[in-house]
C-alpha positions as CSV (number, residue, x, y, z in Angstrom):
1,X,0.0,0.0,0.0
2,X,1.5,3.5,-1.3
3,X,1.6,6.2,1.4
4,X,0.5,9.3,1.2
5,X,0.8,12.8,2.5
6,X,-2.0,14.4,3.6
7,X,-2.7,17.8,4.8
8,X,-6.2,18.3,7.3
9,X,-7.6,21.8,6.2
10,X,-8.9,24.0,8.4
11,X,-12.1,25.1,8.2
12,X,-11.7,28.6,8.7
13,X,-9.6,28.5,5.6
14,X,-12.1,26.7,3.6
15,X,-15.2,27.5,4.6
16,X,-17.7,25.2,2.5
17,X,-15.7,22.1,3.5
18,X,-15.1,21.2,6.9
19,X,-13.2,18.4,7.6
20,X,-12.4,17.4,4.5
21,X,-8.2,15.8,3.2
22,X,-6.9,17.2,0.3
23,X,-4.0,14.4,-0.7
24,X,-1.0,16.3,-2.7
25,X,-0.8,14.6,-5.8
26,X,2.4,17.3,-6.5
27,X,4.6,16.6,-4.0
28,X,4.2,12.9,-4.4
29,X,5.6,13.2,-7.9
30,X,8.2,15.2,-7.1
31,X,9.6,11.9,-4.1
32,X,8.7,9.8,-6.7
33,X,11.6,11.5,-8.9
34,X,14.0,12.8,-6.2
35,X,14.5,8.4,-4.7
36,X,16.0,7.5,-7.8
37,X,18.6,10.4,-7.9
38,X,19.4,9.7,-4.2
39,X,19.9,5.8,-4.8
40,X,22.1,6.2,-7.9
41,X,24.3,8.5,-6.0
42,X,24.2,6.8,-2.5
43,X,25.2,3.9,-5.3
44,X,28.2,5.5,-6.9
45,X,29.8,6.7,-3.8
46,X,30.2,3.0,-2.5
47,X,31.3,1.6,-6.0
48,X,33.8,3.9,-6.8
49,X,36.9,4.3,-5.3
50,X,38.3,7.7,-3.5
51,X,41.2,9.2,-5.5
52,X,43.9,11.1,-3.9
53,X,45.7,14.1,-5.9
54,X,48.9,15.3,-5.3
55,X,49.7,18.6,-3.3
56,X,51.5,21.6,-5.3
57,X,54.4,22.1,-3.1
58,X,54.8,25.9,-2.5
59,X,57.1,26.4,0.5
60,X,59.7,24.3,1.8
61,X,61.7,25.4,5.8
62,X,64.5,23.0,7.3
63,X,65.3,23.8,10.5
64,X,68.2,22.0,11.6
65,X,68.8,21.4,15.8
66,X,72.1,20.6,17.5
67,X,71.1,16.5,18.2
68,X,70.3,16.1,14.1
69,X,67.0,16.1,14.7
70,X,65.3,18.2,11.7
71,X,61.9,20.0,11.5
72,X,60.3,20.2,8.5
73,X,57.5,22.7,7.3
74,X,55.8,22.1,3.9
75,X,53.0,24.4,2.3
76,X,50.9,23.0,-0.4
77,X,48.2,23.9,-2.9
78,X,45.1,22.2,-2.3
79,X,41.9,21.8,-4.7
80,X,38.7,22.4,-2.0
81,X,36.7,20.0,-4.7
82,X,39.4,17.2,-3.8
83,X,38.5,14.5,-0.8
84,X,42.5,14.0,0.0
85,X,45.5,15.1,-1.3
86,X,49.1,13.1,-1.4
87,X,52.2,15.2,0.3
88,X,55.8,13.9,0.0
89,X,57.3,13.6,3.0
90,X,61.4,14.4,3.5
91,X,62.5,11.4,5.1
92,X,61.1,8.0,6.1
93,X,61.4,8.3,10.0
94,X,58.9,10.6,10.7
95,X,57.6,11.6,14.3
96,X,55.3,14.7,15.4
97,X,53.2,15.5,12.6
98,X,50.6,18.3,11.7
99,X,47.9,19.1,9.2
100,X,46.3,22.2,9.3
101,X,43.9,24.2,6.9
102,X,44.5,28.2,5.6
103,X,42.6,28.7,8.7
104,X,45.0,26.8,10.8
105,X,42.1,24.1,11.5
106,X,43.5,20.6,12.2
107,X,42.8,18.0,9.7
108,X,43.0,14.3,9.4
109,X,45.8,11.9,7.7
110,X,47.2,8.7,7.4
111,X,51.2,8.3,6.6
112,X,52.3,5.5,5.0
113,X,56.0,5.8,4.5
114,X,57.3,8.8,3.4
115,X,54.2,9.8,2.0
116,X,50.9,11.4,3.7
117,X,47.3,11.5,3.0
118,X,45.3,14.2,4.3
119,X,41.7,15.0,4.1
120,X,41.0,18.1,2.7
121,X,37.3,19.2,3.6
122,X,37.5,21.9,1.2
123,X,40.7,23.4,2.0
124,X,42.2,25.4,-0.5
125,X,45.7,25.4,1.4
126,X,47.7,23.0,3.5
127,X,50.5,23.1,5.9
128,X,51.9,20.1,7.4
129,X,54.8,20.2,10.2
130,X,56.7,17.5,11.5
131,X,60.5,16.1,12.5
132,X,62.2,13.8,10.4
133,X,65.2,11.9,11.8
134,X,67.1,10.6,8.9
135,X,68.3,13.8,6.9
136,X,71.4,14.6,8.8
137,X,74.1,12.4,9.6
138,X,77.6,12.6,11.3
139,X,81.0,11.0,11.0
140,X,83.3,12.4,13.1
141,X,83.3,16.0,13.7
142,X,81.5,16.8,10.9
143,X,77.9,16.6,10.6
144,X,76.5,16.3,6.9
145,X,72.9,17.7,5.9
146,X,71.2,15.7,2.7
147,X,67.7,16.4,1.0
148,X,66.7,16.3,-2.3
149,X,63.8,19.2,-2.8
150,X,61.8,19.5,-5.7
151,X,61.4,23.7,-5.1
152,X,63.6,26.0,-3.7
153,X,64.1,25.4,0.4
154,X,65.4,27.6,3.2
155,X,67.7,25.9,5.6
156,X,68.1,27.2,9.6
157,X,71.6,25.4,11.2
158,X,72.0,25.2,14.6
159,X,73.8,28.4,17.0
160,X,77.2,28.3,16.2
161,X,78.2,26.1,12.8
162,X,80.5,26.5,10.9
163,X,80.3,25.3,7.1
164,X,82.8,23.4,5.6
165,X,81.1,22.3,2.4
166,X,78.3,21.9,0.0
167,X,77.5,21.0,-3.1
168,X,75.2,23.6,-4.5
169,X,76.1,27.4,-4.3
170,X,73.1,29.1,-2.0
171,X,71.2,32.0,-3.1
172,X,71.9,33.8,0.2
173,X,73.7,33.2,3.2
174,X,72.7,35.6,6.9
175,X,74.1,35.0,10.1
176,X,70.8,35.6,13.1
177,X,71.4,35.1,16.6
178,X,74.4,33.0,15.6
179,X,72.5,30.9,13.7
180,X,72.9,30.5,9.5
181,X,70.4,31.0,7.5
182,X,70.4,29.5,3.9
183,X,68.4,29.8,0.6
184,X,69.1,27.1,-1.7
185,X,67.5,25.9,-5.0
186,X,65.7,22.9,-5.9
187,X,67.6,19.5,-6.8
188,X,69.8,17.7,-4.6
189,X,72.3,18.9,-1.8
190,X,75.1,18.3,0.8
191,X,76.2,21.1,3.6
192,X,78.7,19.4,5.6
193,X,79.3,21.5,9.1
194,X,80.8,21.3,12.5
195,X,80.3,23.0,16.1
196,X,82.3,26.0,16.7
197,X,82.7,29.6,17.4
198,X,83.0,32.9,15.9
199,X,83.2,36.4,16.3
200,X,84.0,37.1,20.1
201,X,83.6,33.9,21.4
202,X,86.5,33.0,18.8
203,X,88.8,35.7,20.0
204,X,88.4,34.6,23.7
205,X,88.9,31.3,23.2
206,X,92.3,32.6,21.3
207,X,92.9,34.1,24.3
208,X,92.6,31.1,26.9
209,X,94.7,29.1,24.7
210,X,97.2,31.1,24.9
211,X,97.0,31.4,28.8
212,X,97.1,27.6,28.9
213,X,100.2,27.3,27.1
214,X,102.0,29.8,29.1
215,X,100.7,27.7,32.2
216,X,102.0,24.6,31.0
217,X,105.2,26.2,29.7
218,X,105.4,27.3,33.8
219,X,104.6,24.2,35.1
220,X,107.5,22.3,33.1
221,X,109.7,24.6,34.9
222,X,108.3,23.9,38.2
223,X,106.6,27.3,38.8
224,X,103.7,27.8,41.0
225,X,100.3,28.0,39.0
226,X,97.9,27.5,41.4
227,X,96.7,31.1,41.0
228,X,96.7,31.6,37.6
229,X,94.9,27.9,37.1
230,X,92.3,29.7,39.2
231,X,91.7,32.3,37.0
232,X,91.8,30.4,33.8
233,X,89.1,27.6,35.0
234,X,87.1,30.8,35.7
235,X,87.4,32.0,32.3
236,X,86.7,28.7,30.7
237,X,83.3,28.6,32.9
238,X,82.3,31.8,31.8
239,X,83.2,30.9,28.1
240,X,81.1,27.6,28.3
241,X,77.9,30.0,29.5
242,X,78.8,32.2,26.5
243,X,79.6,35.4,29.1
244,X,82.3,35.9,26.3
245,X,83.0,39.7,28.1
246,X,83.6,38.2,31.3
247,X,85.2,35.5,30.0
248,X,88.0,37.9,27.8
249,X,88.6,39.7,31.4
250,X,89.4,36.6,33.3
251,X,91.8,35.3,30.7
252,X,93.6,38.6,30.3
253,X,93.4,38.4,34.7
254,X,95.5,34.9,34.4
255,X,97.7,36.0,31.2
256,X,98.9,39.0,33.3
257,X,99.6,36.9,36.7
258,X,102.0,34.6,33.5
259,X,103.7,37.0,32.6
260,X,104.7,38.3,35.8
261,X,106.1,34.9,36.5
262,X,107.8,34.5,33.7
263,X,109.3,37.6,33.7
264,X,110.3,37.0,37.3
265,X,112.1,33.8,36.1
266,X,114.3,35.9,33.7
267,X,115.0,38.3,35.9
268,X,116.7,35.3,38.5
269,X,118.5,33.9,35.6
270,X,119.9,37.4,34.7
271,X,120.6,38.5,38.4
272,X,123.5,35.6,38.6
273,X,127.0,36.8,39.5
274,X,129.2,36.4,36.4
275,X,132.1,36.2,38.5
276,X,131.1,33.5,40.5
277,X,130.0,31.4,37.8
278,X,133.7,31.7,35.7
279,X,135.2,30.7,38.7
280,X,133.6,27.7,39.5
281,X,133.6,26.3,36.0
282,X,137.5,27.8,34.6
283,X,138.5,24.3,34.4
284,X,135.6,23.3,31.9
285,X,135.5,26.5,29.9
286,X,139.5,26.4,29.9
287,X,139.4,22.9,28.2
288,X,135.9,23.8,26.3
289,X,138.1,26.2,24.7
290,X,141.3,24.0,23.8
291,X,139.0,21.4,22.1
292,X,137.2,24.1,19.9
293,X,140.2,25.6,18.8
294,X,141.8,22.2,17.6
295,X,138.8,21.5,15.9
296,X,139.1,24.4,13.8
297,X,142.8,23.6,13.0
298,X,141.7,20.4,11.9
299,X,138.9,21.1,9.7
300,X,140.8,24.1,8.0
301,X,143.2,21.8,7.1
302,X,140.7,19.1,5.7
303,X,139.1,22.0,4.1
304,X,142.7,23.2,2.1
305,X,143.9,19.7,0.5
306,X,140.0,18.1,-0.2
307,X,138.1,21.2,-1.3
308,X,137.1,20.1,-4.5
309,X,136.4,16.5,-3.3
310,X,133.7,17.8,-0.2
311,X,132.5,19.8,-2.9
312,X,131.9,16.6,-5.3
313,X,130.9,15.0,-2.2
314,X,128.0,17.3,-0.8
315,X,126.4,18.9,-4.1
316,X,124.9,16.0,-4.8
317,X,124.1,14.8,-1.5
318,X,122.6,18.3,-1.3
319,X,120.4,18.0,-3.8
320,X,119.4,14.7,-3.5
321,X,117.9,15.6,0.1
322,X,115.9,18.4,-2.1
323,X,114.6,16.2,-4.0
324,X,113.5,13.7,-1.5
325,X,112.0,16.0,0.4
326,X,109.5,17.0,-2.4
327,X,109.3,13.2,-3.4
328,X,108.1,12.3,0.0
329,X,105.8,15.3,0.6
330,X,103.9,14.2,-3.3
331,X,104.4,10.4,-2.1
332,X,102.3,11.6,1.5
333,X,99.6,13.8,-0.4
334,X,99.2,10.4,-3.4
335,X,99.1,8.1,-0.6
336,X,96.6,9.9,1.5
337,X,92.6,10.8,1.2
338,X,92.8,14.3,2.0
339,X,90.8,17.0,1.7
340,X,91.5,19.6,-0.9
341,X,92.5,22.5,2.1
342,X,94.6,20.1,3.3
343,X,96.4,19.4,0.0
344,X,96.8,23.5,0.0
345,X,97.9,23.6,3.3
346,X,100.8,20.8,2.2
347,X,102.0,22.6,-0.9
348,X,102.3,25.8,0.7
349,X,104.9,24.1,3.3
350,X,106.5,22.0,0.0
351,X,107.1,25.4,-1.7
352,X,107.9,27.0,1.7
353,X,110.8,24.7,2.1
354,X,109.4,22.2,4.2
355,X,108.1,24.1,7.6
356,X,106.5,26.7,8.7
357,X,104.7,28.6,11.8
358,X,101.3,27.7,12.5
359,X,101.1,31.7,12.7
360,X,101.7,32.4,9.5
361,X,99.9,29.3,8.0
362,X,96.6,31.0,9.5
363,X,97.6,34.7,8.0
364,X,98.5,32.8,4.9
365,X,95.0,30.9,4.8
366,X,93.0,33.1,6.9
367,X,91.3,30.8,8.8
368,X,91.1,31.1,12.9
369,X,93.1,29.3,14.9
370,X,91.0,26.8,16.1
371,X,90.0,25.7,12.6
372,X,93.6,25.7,11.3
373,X,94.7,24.2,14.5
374,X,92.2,20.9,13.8
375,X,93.5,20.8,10.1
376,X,97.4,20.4,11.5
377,X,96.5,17.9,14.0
378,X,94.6,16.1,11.4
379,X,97.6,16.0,9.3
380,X,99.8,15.1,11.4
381,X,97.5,12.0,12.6
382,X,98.0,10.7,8.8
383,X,101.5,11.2,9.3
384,X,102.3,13.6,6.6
385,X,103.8,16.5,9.2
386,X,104.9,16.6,12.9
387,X,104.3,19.5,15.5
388,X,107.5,20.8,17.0
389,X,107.9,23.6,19.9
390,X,109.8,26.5,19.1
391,X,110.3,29.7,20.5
392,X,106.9,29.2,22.2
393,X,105.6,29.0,19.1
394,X,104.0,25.6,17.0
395,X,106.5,24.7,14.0
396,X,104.8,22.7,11.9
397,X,107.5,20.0,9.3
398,X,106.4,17.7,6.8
399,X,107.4,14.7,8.0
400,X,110.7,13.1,6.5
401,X,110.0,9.1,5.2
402,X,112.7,7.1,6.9
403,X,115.1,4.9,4.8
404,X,113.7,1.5,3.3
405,X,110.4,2.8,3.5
């Protein structure tokens, strides 16, 4: 039996009838038109299957932190008349993730992978945020950042990096709060980078080097330190809270109280009698004497009937030294992996005849001391030079290859 609507009049409205239904033949044809609609759609939506379109990435941010850890913030084009879109996803360990809206409304999505599904409800614009574990990695000192966008990217490193390297030339480079700031272009990229300082924090911790050498150079002659070694741990304490001003005045505290001892040392050795000390050595200087001046008899001798023989001799002993001083400096570059500031830092003591200060090999490269200090250590770890004390200074050799090597 068919069912139908029915409206009970009343009889104010319609005076002559009272009482009476009036059936609505219209609207009945209209349900009878509108079921078939609703059951061919209510039809489609469970036979066909959902499609997913892909975002149009906009924006791209990389912030970097000091652990690895790396939080990334996409911003994609969305089509409101799309159920879901597909985003990429930088990375496959992915922790911490966000989808919101233009509006900043939360939406929902299901990762799978490195890719993420998210429900549009007529968004026109969406912003996911999350941290991605596996886009820096570190061997050694040096930590290495690795992504391959597909639009241009800024990049945040952590408070106080230094770069060392990277494959692609940025379109900017700023410094804020101690913290680089990159623009890069699509495609793929490496920025390799370590931990260090710079600006005043690198001349203060200059400075406390220097104060711990002249310490130690104390200590080995059995000076007391204890106050100096006061001031100096001080110094080091405020440069590890990054008080870089109180730091510099501590150091230049403990480098004063050094050289006061030092000079106090020289000022002893100077102060002793002359006198006193010929008289209690004549017997040693008087013989010292007599052996140095038959040494010069003989060798002016030697010199007068084999001149031309030492000369035959030592010319080409000479320059075979010269020569195997150059072949073993190429023979230590050939054999080792180095890295191509190394390999500069290496000729430059080849062409400088075989040494030189670490002093001037910073003026010469102008890099700070710690950095160039790391690059001679690292050197000499393969080998290829060796570190000698001089004048208070660092000489830095290449390292001679002994025979039947």
């Amino acid at each position: 039996m068919k069912t139908q609507e029915a409206v009970l009049c009343n009889p104010e409205e319609i005076p002559d009838l009272e009482g009476m239904l009036f059936v609505r033949i219209a609207d009945i044809l209209i349900r009878m038109l509108k079921a078939p609609l609703i059951a061919v759609s209510l039809l489609l939506t469970v036979v066909l299957p959902v499609h997913s379109f892909g975002a149009t990435l906009r924006i791209v941010e990389f912030t970097v932190y000091p652990d690895g850890t790396t939080h990334v913030s996409q911003e994609a084009l969305a089509n409101p008349q799309d159920p879901e879109i597909t985003v990429e996803l930088f990375g496959n360990a992915i922790e911490n993730f966000v989808a919101q809206d233009q509006d900043g409304l939360l939406l929902s999505y299901v990762i799978n992978g490195n890719t993420a599904k998210v429900d549009t409800f007529g968004a026109t614009s969406i912003t996911v945020g999350y941290d991605s574990y596996d886009l820096v990695t570190k061997q050694g000192k040096i930590w290495t950042f690795k992504v391959d966008s597909p639009v241009g990217y800024s990049l945040v490193l952590p408070e106080n990096t230094v770069i060392v390297g990277m494959t692609s030339i940025p379109d900017s480079v700023v410094t804020v709060d101690e913290q680089p700031r990159l623009s890069l272009m699509s495609g793929p990229n490496a920025i390799d980078y370590f931990f260090g300082v710079t600006g005043k924090g690198a001349i203060v911790e200059n400075l406390i080097e220097d104060v711990s050498e002249m310490v130690n150079k104390l200590d080995s002659r059995g000076v007391t330190t204890s106050q100096i070694k006061e001031k100096l741990d001080d110094a080091k304490r405020a440069f590890e809270g990054k008080k870089y001003d109180v730091a510099e005045s501590l150091a230049n505290e403990a480098k004063s109280l050094a050289e006061a001892a030092d000079n106090s040392i020289k000022t002893n050795t100077t102060a002793t009698n002359p006198i006193t000390y010929f008289s209690s050595n004549i017997v040693g200087i008087a013989t010292s004497i007599a052996a140095i001046g038959g040494a010069i008899t003989t060798i002016t001798l030697i010199a007068k009937r084999a001149k031309g023989a030492v000369k035959k001799t030592l010319n080409p002993l000479l320059e075979k030294d010269a020569e195997s001083e150059n072949i073993d400096a190429e023979d230590a570059i050939s054999s080792q992996q180095m890295r191509d500031d190394d390999k500069q830092l290496v000729d430059f003591l080849v062409n400088n005849g075989g040494q030189a200060f670490e002093r001037d090999l910073r003026k010469k490269f102008l890099l700070p001391r710690t950095t160039m200090w790391r690059a001679v250590k690292r050197l000499e770890r393969q080998g290829i030079i060796e570190i000698e004390k001089k004048d208070f200074q660092n000489l830095v050799k290449l390292k001679k290859r002994e025979e039947g090597q």
